[in-house]
KOLFIVO-303152 format. One record per residue: x, y, z of N, C-alpha, C, CB in turn; chain; residue number from 1. Coordinates in Angstrom, 3 decimals, padded with zeros to 6 digits, always signed. Each point is the difference from the previous one (the first is absolute). Glycine has a CB too. Layout:
// KOLFIVO-303152
       n.u       n.v       n.w      ca.u      ca.v      ca.w       c.u       c.v       c.w      cb.u      cb.v      cb.w  kette   nr
         X         Y         Z         X         Y         Z         X         Y         Z         X         Y         Z      A  NUM
...
***
This chain:
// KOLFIVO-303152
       n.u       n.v       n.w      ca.u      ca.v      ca.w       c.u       c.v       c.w      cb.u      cb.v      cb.w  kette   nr
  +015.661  -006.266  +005.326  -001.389  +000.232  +000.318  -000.711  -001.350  -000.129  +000.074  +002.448  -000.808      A    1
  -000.618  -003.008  +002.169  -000.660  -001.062  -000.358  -001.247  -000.362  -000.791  +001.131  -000.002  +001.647      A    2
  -001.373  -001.040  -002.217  -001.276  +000.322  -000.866  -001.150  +000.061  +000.681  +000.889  -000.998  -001.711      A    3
  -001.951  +001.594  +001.355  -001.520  +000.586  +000.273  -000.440  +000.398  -000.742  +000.133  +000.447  +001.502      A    4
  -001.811  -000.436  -001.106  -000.977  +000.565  -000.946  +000.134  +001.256  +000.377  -001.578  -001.754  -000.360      A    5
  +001.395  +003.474  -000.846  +000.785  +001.043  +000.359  -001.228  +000.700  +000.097  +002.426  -000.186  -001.013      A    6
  -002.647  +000.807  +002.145  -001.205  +001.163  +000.511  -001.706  -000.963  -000.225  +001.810  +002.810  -001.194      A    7
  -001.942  -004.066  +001.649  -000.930  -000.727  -000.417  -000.967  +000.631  -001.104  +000.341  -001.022  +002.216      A    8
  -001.113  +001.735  -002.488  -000.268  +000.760  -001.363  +000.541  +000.871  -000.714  -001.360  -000.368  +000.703      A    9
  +001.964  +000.926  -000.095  +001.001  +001.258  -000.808  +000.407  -000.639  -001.206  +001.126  +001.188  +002.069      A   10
  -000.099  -002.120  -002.139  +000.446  -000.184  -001.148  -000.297  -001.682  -000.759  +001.755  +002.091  +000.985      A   11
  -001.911  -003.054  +000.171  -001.019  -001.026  -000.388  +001.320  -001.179  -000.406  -002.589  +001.772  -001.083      A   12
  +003.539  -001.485  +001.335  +001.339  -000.766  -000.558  +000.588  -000.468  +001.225  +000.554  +001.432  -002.101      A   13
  +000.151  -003.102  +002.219  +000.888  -000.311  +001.421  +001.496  +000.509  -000.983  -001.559  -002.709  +001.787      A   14
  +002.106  +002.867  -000.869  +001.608  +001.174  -000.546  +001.003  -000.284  +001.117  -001.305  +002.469  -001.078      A   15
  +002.926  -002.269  +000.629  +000.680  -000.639  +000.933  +001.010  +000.579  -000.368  -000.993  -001.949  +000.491      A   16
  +002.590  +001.848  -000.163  +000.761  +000.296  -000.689  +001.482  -000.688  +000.453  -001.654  +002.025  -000.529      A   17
  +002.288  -002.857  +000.044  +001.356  -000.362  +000.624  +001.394  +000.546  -000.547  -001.293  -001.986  +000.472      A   18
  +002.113  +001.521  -000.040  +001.184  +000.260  -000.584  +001.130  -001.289  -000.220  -000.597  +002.366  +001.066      A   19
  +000.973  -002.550  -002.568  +000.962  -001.219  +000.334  +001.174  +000.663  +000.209  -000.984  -001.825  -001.338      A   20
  +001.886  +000.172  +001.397  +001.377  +000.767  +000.679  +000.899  +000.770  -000.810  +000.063  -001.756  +001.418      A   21
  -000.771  +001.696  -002.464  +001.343  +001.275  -000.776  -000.631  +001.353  +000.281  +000.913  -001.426  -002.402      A   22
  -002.039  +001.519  +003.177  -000.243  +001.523  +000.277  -001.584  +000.341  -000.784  +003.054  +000.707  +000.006      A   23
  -003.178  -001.814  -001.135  -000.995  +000.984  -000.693  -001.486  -000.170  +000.495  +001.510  -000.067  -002.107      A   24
  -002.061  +000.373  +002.265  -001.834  +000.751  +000.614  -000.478  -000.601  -001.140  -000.022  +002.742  +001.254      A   25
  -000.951  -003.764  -000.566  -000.987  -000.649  -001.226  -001.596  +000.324  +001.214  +002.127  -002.706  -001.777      A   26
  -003.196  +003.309  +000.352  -001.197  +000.114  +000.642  -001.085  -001.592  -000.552  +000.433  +003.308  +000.033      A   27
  -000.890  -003.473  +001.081  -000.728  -001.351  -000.742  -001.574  +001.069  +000.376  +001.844  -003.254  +000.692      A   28
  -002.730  +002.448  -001.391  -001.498  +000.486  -000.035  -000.738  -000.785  -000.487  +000.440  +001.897  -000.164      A   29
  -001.541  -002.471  +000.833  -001.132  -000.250  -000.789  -001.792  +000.382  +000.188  +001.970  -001.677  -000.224      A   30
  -002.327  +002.178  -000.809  -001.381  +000.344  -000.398  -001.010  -000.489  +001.592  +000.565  -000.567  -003.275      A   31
  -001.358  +000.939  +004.016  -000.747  -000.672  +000.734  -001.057  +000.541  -000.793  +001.125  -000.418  +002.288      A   32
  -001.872  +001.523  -002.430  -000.914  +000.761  -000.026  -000.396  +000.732  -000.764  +000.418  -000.295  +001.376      A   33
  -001.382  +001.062  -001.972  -000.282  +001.643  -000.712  -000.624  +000.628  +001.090  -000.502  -000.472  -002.579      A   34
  +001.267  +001.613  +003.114  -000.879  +001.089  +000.619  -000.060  +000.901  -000.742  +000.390  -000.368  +001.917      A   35
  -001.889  +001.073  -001.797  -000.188  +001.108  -000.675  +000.742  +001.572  +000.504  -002.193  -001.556  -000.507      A   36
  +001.665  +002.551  -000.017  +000.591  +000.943  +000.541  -000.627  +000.831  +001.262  +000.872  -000.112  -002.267      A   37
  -002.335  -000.523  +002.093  -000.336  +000.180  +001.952  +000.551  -000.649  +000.535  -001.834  +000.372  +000.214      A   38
  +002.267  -001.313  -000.126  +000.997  -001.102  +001.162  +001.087  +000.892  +000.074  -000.458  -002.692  -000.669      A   39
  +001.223  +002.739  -000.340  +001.555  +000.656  +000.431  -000.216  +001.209  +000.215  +001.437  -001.241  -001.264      A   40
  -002.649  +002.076  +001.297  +000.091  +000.916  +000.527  -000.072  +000.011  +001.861  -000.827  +000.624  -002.607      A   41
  -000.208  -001.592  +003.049  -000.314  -000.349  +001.091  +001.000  -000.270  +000.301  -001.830  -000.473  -000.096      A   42
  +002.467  +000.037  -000.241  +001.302  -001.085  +000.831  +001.290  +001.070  +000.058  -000.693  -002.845  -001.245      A   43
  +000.848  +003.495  +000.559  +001.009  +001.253  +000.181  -000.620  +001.223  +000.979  +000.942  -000.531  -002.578      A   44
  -002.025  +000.831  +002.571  -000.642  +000.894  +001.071  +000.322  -000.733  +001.272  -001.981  +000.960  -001.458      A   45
  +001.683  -002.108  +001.178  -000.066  -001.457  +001.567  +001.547  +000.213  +000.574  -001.740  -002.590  -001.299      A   46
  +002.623  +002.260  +000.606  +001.488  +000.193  +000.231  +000.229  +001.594  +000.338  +000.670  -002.085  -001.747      A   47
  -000.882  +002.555  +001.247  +000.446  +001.994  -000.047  -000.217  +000.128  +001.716  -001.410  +001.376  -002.955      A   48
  +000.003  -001.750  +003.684  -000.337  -000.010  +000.730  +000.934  -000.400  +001.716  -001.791  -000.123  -002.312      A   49
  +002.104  +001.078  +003.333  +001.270  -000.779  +001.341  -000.898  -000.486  -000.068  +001.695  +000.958  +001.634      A   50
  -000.777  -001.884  -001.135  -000.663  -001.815  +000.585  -000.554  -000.530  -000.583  -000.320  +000.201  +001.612      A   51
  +000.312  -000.467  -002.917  -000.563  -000.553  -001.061  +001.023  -000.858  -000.086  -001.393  +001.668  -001.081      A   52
***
């Protein structure tokens, strides 16, 4: 999973995820933001939404 900022307010974090070559899944993350819980609510209604 390449890295990005995840649901631009929803969760307020850039997030990524690779794999080295022995197989194992490492998540990297770092802090961008605080959204409150009107944002991630908006932003999950926003997504829930076709064609969103």
């Amino acid at each position: 999973m390449p890295v990005a900022d995840m649901f631009w307010v929803f969760w307020g974090d850039r997030y990524g995820r690779i794999e080295d070559p022995f197989g194992h899944q490492w998540s990297i993350a770092m802090h961008q933001r605080n959204c409150s819980p009107e944002d991630m609510k908006k932003a999950m209604d926003c997504m829930s939404q076709p064609g969103a």
